[in-house]
C-alpha positions in Angstrom: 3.3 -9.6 23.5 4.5 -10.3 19.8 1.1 -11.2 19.0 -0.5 -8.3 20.8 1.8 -5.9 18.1 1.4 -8.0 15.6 -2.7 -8.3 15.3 -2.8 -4.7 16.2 -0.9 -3.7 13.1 -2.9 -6.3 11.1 -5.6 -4.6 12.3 -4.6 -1.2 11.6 -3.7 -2.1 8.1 -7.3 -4.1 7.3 -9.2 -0.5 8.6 -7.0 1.2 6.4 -7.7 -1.5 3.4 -11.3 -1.6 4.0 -11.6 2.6 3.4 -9.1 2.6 0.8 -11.1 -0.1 -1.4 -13.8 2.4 -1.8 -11.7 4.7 -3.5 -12.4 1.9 -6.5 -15.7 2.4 -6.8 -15.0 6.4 -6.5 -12.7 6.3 -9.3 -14.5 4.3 -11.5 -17.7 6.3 -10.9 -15.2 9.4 -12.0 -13.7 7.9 -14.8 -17.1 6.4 -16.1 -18.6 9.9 -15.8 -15.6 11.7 -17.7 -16.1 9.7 -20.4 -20.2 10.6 -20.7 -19.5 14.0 -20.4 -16.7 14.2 -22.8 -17.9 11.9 -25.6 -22.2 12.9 -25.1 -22.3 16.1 -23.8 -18.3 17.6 -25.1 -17.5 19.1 -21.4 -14.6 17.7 -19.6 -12.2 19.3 -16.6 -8.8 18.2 -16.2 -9.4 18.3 -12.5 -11.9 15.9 -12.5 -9.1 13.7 -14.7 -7.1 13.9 -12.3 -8.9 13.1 -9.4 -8.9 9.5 -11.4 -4.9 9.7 -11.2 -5.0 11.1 -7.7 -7.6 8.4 -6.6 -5.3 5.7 -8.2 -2.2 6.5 -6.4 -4.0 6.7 -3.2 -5.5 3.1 -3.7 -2.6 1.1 -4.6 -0.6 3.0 -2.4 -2.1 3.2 0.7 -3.1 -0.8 0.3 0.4 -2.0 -0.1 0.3 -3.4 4.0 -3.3 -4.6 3.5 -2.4 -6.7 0.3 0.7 -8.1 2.3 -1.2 -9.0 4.9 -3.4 -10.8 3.1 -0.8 -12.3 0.9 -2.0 -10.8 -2.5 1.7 -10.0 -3.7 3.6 -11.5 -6.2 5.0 -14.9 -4.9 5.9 -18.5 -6.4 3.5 -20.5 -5.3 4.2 -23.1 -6.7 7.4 -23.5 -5.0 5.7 -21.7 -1.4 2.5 -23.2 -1.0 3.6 -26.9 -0.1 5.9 -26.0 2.3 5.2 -26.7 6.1 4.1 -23.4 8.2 8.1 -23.5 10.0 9.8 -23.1 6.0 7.0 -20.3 5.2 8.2 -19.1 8.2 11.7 -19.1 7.5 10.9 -17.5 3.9 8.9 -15.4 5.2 11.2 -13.5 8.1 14.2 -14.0 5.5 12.2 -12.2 3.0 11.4 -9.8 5.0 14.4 -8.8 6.6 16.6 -9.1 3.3 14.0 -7.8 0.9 11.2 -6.0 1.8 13.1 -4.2 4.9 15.4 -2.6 2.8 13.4 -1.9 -0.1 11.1 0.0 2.0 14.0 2.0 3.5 15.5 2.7 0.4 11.5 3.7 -1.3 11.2 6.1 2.1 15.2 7.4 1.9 14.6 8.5 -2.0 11.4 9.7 -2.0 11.3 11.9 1.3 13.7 14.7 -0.2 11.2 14.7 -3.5 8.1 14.7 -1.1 9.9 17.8 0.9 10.5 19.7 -2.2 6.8 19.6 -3.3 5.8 20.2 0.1 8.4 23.7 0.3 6.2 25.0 -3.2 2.9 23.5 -2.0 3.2 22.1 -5.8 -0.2 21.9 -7.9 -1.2 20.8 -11.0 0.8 21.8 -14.2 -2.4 21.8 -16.3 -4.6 24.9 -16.3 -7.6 24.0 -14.2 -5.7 20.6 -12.6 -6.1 19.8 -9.0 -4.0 21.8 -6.4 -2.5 19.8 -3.8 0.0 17.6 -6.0 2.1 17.5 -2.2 -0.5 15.2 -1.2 -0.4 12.9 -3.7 3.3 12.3 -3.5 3.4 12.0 0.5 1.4 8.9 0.0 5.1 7.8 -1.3 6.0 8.0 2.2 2.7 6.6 3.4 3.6 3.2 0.9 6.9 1.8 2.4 6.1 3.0 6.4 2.5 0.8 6.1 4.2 -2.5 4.4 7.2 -1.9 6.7 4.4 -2.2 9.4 3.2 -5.1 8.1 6.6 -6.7 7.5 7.3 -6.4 11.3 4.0 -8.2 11.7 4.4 -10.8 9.5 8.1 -11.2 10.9 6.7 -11.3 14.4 4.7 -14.2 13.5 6.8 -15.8 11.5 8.9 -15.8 14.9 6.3 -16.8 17.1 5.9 -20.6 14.7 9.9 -20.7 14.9 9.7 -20.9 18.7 7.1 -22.8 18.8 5.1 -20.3 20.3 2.4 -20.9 17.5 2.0 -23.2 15.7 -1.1 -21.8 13.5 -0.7 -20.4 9.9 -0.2 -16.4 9.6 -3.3 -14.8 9.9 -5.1 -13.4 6.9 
């Protein structure tokens, strides 16, 4: 049953990863084409700008579970890589519990009020000609610490599973 949870949120978070990723390519189509039509042709439009800054936050936002799951965060290596899958194990539910848990709780318990408020005004864009729809933007805040929580619980679930000796494979990636 742990595994059942845990490979459905690993899948849930590599669908979200694998549509996210093309918001690279988006953006740096945008970006490239801001920059032709500002410096060749002098035409620009701060919502097109800002669709790079919207497109930004989206992508590193929303990919925060798949780059956990595929253990692309910060981490010493040097120190975690030699260790035997039952110590990852341990570092990894530790971590989890005493780090990444709370951290998340605390991003979500901060953030919702500022998320609500922009939501109450349907906030836009402060810049004449700037992209409505700011409230958007900032609920993928929310988005952030609820799909690494996710993951946390799945990497915490396996982590479990090698502690009881209920697996004994590496975690998944």
């Amino acid at each position: 049953m742990l595994r059942k949870i845990a490979d459905a949120i690993d899948a849930t978070n590599d669908w979200i990863g694998n549509k996210v990723a093309w918001l690279s390519l988006a953006m740096a189509v945008v970006m490239f084409l801001t920059v032709i039509l500002r410096y060749v042709f002098d035409m620009g439009w701060i919502w097109m700008q800002e669709s790079v800054i919207f497109m930004h936050g989206a992508l590193f936002m929303i990919a925060g579970g798949f780059t956990l799951k595929h253990e692309q965060h910060v981490r010493i290596d040097v120190i975690y890589d030699p260790m035997s899958q039952r110590k990852k194990a341990i570092v990894n539910l530790l971590g989890t519990i005493f780090l990444l848990f709370p951290t998340c709780f605390v991003i979500f318990y901060y953030a919702f009020p500022y998320v609500q408020n922009s939501w109450a005004v349907l906030e836009g864009s402060m810049e004449a000609g700037g992209l409505p729809g700011i409230y958007l933007l900032k609920t993928i805040i929310l988005i952030f610490p609820i799909l690494l929580a996710l993951q946390g619980l799945a990497k915490s679930l396996r982590a479990i599973l090698i502690l009881t000796n209920s697996d004994e494979s590496p975690t998944t990636t």
